[in-house]
C-alpha positions as CSV (number, residue, x, y, z in Angstrom):
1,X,0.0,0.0,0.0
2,X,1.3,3.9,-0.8
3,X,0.0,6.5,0.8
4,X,1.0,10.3,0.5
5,X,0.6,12.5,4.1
6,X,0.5,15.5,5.6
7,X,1.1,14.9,9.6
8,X,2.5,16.3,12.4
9,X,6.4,15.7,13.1
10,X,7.0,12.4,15.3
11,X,2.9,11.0,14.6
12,X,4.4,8.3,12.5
13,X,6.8,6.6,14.4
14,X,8.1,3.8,13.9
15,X,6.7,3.4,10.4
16,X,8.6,3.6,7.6
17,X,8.5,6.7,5.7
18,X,10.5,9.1,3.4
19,X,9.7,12.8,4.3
20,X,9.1,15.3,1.0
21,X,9.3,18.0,2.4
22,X,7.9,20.3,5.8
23,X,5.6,23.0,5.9
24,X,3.9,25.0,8.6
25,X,5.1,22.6,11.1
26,X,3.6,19.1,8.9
27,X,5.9,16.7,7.5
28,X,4.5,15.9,4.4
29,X,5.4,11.9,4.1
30,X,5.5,9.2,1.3
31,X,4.8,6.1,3.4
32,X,4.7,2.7,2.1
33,X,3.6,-0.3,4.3
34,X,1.7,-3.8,3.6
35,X,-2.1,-3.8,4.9
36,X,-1.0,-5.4,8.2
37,X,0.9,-2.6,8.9
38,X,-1.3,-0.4,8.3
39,X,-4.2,-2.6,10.4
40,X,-1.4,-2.8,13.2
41,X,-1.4,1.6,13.0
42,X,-4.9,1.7,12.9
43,X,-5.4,-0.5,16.2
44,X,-2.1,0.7,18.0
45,X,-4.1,4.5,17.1
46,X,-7.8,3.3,17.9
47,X,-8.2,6.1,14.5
48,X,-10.0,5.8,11.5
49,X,-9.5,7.6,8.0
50,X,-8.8,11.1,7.4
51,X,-7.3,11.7,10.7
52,X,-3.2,9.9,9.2
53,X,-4.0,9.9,6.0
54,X,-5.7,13.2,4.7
55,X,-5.8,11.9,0.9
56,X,-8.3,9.6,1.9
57,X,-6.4,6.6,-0.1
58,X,-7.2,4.0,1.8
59,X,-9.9,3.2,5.0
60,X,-9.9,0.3,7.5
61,X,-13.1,-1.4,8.1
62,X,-14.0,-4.1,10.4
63,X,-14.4,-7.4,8.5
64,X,-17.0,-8.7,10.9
65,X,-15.7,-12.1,11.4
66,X,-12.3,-12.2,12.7
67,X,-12.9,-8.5,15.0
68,X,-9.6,-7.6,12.7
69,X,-9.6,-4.1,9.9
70,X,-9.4,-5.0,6.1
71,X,-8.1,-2.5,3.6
72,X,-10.5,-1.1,1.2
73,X,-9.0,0.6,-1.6
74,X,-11.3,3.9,-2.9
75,X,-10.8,2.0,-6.4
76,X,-13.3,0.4,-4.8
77,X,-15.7,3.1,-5.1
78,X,-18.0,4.3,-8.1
79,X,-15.6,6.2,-10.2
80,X,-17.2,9.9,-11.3
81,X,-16.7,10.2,-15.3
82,X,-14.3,12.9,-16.4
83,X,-17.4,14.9,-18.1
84,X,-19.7,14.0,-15.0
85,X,-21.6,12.4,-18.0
86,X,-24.5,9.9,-16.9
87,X,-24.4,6.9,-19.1
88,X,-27.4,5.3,-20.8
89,X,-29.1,2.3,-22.8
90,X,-32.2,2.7,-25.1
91,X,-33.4,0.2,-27.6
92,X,-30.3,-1.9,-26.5
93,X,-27.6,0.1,-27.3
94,X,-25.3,2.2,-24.5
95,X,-24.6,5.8,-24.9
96,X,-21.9,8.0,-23.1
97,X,-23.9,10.5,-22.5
98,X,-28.0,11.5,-21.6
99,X,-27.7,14.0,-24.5
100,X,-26.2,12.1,-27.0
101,X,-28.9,9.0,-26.2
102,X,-31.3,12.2,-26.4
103,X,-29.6,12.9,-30.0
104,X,-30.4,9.5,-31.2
105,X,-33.6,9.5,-30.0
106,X,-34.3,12.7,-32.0
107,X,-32.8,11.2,-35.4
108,X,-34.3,8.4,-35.0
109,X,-38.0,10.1,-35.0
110,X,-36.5,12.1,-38.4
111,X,-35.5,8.7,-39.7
112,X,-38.9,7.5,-39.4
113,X,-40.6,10.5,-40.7
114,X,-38.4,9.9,-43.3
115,X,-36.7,12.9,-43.4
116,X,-33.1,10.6,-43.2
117,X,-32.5,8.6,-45.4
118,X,-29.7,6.7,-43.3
119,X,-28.8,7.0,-39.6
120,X,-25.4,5.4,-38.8
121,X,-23.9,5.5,-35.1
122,X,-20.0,5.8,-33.8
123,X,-18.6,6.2,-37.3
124,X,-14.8,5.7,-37.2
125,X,-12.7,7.8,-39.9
126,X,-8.9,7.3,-39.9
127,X,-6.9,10.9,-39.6
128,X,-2.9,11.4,-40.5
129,X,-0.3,9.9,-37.8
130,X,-2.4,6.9,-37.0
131,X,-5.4,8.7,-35.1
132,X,-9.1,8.0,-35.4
133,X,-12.0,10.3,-34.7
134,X,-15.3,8.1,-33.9
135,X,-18.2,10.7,-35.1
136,X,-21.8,9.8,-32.3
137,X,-24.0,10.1,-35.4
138,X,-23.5,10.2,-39.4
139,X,-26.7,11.2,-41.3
140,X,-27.4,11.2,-44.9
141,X,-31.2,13.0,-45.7
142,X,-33.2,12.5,-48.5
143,X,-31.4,14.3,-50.8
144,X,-28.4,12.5,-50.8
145,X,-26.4,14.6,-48.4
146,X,-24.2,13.2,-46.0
147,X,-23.9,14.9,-42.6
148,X,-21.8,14.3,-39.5
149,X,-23.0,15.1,-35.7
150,X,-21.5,14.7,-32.2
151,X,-23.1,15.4,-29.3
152,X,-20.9,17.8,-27.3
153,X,-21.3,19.8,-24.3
154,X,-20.4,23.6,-23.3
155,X,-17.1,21.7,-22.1
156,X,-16.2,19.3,-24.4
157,X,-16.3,21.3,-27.5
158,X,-13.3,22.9,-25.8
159,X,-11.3,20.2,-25.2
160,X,-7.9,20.5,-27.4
161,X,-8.0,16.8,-28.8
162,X,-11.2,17.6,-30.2
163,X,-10.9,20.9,-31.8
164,X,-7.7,19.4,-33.3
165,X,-9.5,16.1,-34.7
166,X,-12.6,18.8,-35.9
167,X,-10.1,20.3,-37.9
168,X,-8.2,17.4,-39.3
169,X,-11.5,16.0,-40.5
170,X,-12.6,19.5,-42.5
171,X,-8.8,19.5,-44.1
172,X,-8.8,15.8,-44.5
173,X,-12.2,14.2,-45.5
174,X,-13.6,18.2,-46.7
175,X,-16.4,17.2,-43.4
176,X,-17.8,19.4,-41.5
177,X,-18.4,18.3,-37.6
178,X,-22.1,19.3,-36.9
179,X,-22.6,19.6,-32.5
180,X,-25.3,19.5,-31.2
């Protein structure tokens, strides 16, 4: 187990540690110790998480049988998405995202009014130096013309990879990217 610290000086004896540096009176500690060791600190300190380790990397809980502490890693937890993006399933297939699902949902109507001719979902086009842009949506409409959509958020449409790969496509393949 590695856990990164901010304590007071001497609150750690006894367990190996390399100090990074001191400030305001806190050593701030890279200590590295197997899960008995860190069961044995909990117990000797009668202490639970937060009060050692303020990144929260780990916790002790009771496993209920034996009276001892297990380790529970937060990987262990539900893992927020970068985007804080919800995802979704309708008709069967999984979306990233509540809006894009809502941007199918909204081609698909026009596809069955018949305003589309075709509806096509994560489209993969190949871009110089080995990259790949995967469009949410490629359209074509009833008079022939081919159209392609991503569903993007305030955010995302400024994320750097993006704008790069938006580009690449309207000097590459002569596309323009559609959001919506």
């Amino acid at each position: 187990m590695y856990a990164r610290a901010a304590v007071q000086p001497g609150r750690l004896e006894g367990i190996k540690r390399d100090v990074l540096w001191t400030r305001e009176g806190r050593e701030v500690v890279s200590v590295r110790m197997t899960e008995e060791e860190y069961a044995e600190l909990i117990r000797r300190r009668g202490e639970g998480r937060g009060r050692f380790f303020d990144s929260g990397c780990a916790s002790a809980q009771n496993d209920g049988e034996t009276g001892g502490r297990r380790i529970v890693a937060a990987a262990d937890e539900p893992k927020r998405s970068k985007y804080g993006n919800t995802r979704v399933e309708i008709d069967g297939k999984k979306f990233d995202s509540i809006h894009e699902a809502q941007v199918y949902d909204e081609l698909m109507g026009r596809w069955m009014a018949g305003q589309l001719q075709v509806v096509m979902r994560q489209v993969p086009f190949d871009l110089p130096g080995g990259i790949k842009y995967v469009a949410d949506f490629c359209t074509v409409d009833k008079d022939g013309r081919f159209e392609v959509l991503d569903a993007k958020s305030s955010i995302t449409k400024r994320n750097r990879v993006y704008i790069n790969k938006k580009k690449q496509m309207a000097a590459i393949w002569g596309l323009e990217i559609r959001e919506v």
